[in-house]
C-alpha positions in Angstrom: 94.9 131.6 84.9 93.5 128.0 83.5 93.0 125.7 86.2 95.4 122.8 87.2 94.1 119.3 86.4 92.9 117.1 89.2 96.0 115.1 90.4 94.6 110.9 90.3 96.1 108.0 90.8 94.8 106.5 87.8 95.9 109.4 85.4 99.4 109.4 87.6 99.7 105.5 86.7 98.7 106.3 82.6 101.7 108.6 82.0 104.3 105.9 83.3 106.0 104.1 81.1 106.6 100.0 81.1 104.3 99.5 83.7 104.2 95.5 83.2 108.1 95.7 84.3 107.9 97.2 87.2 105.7 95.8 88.8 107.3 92.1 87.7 110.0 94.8 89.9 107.8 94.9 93.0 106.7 91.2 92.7 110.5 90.2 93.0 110.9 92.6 96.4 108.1 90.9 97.7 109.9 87.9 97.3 112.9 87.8 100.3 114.6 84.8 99.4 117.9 84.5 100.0 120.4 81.8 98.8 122.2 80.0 100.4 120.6 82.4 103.5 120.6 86.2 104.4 121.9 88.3 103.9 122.6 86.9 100.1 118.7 88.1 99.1 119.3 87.1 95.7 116.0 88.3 94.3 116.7 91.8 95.5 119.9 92.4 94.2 119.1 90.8 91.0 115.9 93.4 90.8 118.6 96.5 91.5 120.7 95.5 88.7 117.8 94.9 86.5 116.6 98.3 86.9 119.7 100.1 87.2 120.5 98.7 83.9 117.3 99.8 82.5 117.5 103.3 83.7 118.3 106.0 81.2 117.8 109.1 82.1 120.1 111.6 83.0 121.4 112.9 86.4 120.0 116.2 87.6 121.0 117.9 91.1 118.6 116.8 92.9 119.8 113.4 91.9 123.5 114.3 92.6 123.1 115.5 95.9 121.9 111.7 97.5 124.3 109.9 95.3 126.8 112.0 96.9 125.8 110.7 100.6 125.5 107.4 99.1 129.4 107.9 98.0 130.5 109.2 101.7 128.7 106.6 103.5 130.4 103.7 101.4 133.5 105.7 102.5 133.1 105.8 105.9 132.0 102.3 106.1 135.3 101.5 104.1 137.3 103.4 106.6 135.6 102.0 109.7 136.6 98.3 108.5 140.9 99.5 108.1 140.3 101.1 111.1 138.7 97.9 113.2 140.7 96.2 115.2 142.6 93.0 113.6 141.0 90.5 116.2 137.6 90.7 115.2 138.3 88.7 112.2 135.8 90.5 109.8 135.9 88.7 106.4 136.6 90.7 103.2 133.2 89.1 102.1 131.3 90.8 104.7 132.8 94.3 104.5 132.2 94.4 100.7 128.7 93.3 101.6 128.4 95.9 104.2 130.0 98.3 102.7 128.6 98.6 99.3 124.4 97.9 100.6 124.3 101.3 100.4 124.1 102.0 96.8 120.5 100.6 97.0 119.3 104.0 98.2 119.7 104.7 94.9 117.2 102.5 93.6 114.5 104.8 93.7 116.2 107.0 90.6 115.8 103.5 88.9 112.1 103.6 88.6 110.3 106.0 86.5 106.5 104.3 87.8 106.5 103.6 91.5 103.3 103.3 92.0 103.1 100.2 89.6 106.0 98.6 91.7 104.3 99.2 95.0 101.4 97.1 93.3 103.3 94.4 92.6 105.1 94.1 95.3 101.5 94.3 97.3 100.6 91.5 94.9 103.6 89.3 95.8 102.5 89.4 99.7 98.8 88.9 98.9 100.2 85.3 97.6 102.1 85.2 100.6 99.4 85.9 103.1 96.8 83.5 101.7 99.3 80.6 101.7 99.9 81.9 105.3 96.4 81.9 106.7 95.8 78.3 104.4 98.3 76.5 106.1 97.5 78.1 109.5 93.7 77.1 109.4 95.5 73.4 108.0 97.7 72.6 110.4 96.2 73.7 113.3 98.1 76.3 114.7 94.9 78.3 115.5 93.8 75.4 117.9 96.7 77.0 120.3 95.2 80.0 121.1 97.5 82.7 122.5 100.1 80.6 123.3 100.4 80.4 119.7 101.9 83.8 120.9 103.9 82.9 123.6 105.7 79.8 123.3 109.0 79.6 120.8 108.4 76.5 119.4 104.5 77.1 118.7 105.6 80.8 117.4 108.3 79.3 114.5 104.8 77.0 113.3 106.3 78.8 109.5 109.8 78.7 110.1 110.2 75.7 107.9 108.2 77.3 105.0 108.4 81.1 104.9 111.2 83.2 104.0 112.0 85.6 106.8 109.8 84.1 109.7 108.3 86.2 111.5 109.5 89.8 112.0 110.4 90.7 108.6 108.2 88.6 106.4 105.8 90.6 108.9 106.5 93.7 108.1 106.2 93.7 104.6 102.8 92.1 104.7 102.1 94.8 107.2 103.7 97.3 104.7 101.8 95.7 102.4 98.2 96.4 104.3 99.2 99.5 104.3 99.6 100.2 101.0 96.8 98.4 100.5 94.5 100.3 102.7 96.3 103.5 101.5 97.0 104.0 98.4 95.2 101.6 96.4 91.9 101.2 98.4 91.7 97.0 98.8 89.9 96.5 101.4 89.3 93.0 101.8 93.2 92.5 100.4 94.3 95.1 103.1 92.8 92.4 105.7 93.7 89.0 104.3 97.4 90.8 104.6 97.1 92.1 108.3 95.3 88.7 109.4 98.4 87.2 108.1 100.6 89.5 109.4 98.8 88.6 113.3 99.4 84.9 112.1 103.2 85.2 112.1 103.2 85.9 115.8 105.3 89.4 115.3 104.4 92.6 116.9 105.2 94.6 114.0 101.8 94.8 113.0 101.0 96.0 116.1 102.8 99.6 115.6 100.9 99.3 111.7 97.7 99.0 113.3 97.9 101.9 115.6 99.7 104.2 113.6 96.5 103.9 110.9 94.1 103.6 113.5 95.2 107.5 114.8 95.9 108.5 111.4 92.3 107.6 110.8 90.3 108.8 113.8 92.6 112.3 113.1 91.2 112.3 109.5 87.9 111.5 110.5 88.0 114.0 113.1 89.1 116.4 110.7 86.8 115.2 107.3 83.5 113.8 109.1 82.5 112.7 105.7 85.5 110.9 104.3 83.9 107.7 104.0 87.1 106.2 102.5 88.5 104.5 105.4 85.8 103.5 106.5 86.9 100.5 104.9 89.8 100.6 106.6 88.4 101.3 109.6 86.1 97.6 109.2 89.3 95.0 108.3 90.9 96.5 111.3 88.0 96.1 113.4 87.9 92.2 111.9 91.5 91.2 112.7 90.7 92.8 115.8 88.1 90.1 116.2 90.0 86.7 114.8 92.6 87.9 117.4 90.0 87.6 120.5 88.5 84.5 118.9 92.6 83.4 119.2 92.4 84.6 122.9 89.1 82.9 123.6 90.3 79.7 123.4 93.2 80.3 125.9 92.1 83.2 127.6 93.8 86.5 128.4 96.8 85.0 131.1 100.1 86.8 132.4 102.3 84.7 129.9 100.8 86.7 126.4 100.6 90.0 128.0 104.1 89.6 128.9 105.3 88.3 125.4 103.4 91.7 124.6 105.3 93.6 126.3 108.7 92.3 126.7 112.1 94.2 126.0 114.3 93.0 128.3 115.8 91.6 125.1 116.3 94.6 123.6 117.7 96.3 126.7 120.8 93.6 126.9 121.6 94.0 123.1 121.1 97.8 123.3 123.3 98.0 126.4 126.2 96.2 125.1 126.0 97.5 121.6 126.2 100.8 123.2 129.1 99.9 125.3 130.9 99.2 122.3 129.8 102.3 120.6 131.5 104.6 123.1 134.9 102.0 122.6 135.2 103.8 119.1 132.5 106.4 118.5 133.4 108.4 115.7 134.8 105.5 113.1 132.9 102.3 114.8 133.8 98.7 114.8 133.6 97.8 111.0 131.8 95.3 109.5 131.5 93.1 113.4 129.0 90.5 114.0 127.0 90.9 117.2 127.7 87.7 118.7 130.3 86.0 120.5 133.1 87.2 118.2 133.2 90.5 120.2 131.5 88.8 124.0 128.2 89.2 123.9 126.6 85.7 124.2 122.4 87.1 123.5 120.8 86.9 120.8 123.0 87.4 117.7 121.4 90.7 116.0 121.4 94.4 116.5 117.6 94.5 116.3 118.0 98.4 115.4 119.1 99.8 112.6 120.4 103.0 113.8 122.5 101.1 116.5 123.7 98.6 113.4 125.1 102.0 111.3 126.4 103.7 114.5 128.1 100.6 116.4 129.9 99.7 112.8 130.8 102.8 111.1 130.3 105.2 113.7 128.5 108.6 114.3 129.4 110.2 111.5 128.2 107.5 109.0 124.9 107.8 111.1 124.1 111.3 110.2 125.0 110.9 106.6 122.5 107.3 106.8 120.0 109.8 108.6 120.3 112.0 105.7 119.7 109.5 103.0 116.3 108.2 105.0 114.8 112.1 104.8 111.8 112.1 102.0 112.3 114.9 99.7 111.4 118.2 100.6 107.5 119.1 100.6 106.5 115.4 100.6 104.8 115.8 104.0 102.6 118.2 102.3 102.6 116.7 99.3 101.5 112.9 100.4 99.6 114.2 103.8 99.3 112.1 106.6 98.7 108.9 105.4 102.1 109.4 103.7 103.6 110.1 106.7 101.7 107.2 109.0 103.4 104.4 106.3 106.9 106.3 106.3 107.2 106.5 110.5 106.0 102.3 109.9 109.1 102.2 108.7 111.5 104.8 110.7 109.7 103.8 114.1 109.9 100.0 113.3 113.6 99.9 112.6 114.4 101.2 116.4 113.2 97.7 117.7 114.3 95.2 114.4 117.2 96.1 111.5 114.7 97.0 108.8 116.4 99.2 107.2 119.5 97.1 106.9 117.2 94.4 105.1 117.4 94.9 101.4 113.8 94.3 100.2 112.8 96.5 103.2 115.5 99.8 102.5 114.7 99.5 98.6 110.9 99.6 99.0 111.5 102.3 101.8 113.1 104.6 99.3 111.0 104.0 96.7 107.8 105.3 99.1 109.6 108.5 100.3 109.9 109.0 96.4 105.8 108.5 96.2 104.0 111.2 98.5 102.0 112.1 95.0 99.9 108.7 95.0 99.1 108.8 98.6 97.7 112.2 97.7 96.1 111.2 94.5 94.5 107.9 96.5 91.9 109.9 98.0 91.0 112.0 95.5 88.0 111.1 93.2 88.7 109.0 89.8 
């Protein structure tokens, strides 16, 4: 029996089509603009009809069986919002919105190269990170120390400028390490992005960093000679450095380690979000606001993207949303653990922020589920 060829990211990359495209594709994801302001992420929606227009090929099973969920969830979402209760004044704008966001889990059927879209969307938030860490070392920020970390005012320093400042502009260039660090072997890009990512003030990159950091002391433990992450291994160690040099100049005090750890926050939106689940459990609330519309007077967000699905449309249209997040079977084995670090970045994330209900965020999401072979071929030799 004549042996199989050597599986490689470079000779996965040479039999896709239009590569120029699609990653001009990923650049626009890593662009999350919206106009006049969220959700309207103009870029993103204009990227889905792009490459659903440009898609040709035909349906197969395996393609039918998601597009199937995709047409029950829209239903059920439909349903919860005749179902909601007449005071809660839910415009027809947002239920269409609401509604109809899940036909991007069917983006990933649009792209025949992913790997050349995760590039380019990588590229995007490499821009993004060096204006990020320009600016900070400009204006000063650094000078607060962790108080930079602490205090609202000093924490919004990119509010102004950035799109989606902080948590989810830092989560894609967390994402973006990553990928980096992953799948295409940057090193010094994979730490320009996470020192950004520290710069925005979020946490997120908090769960990136330790996620890779056991991935890689498993792989090492396992491989004692896979010197590939070493690299890795260095750029965390580095923002791992510029973060103390942060600290030095302020000193470790009871005000950072609490911003570190705080969830009271969490725990009053959970609380009353859940509340309202069990007021209509199977069908939800529609397409409701978190915010003084329905009593709760915090801060005006789900922050969880399995609460957002199951307080709106209710349980059912969770499971089916549950469904649509699994990666196609053997992936695991397929992309290893590496694959499996960058997709629980994503899964684990969404349970403290709505991620997944961000459009950039569940597009690129589905398009990595759908590329377990490149995380695979990334550490095998050229």
């Amino acid at each position: 029996m004549p042996a199989q060829p050597t599986v490689t990211a470079r000779s996965i990359e040479q039999r896709r089509p239009d590569t120029l495209l699609v990653m001009s594709f990923g650049f626009l994801l890593g662009m999350p603009i919206a106009i006049p302001a969220p959700p309207m992420y103009v870029l993103a929606f204009l990227t889905f009809i792009l490459a659903a227009f440009w898609y040709r090929n035909a349906l197969t099973i395996a393609d039918m069986l998601p597009e199937a969920g995709v047409v029950v969830l829209i239903a059920l979402a439909v349903l919860s919002n005749l179902l909601a209760q007449p005071y809660q004044n839910i415009d027809a704008a947002r239920i269409f919105t609401t509604s109809f966001y899940f036909l991007l889990f069917l983006f990933s059927r649009c792209i025949p190269d992913r790997r050349s879209l995760l590039l380019g969307f990588c590229n995007a938030m490499v821009i993004w990170a060096l204006l990020i860490i320009v600016l900070a070392a400009t204006s000063g920020v650094h000078e607060h120390g962790l108080l930079l970390f602490v205090v609202p005012e000093f924490r919004l320093w990119g509010s102004s400028i950035f799109p989606d400042w902080p948590n989810y502009l830092a989560f894609m260039l967390a994402l973006a390490f990553l990928l980096k660090a992953i799948v295409f072997r940057h090193g010094i890009q994979a730490f320009v992005l996470l020192f950004a990512a520290v710069l925005t003030t979020s946490r997120t990159p908090v769960l990136a960093i330790l996620l890779l950091v056991l991935c890689t002391v498993w792989m090492q433990f396992l491989r004692p000679r896979a010197d590939r992450v070493l690299l890795t291994a260095g750029a965390i160690a580095l923002a791992l450095a510029s973060l103390f040099l942060l600290a030095a100049k302020a000193g470790i005090n009871e005000e950072f380690l609490a911003r570190m750890l705080l969830f009271s926050d969490r725990d009053q939106i959970f609380d009353f979000a859940f509340d309202l689940f069990q007021q209509a459990p199977w069908f939800g609330h529609g397409s409701i606001l978190l915010d003084d519309s329905v009593g709760f007077d915090g801060h005006a967000s789900f922050h969880n993207s399995y609460l957002d699905i199951l307080v709106r449309h209710g349980v059912f249209a969770l499971l089916v949303f549950l469904l649509l997040l699994r990666p196609p079977p053997g992936s695991f084995r397929t992309g290893g653990l590496y694959f499996a670090v960058t997709v629980s970045f994503f899964l684990v994330g969404s349970i403290f922020q709505n991620f997944l209900k961000h459009p950039h965020i569940l597009m690129l999401y589905v398009v990595v589920i759908h590329s377990s072979e490149y995380f695979r071929a990334s550490h095998q030799p050229d």
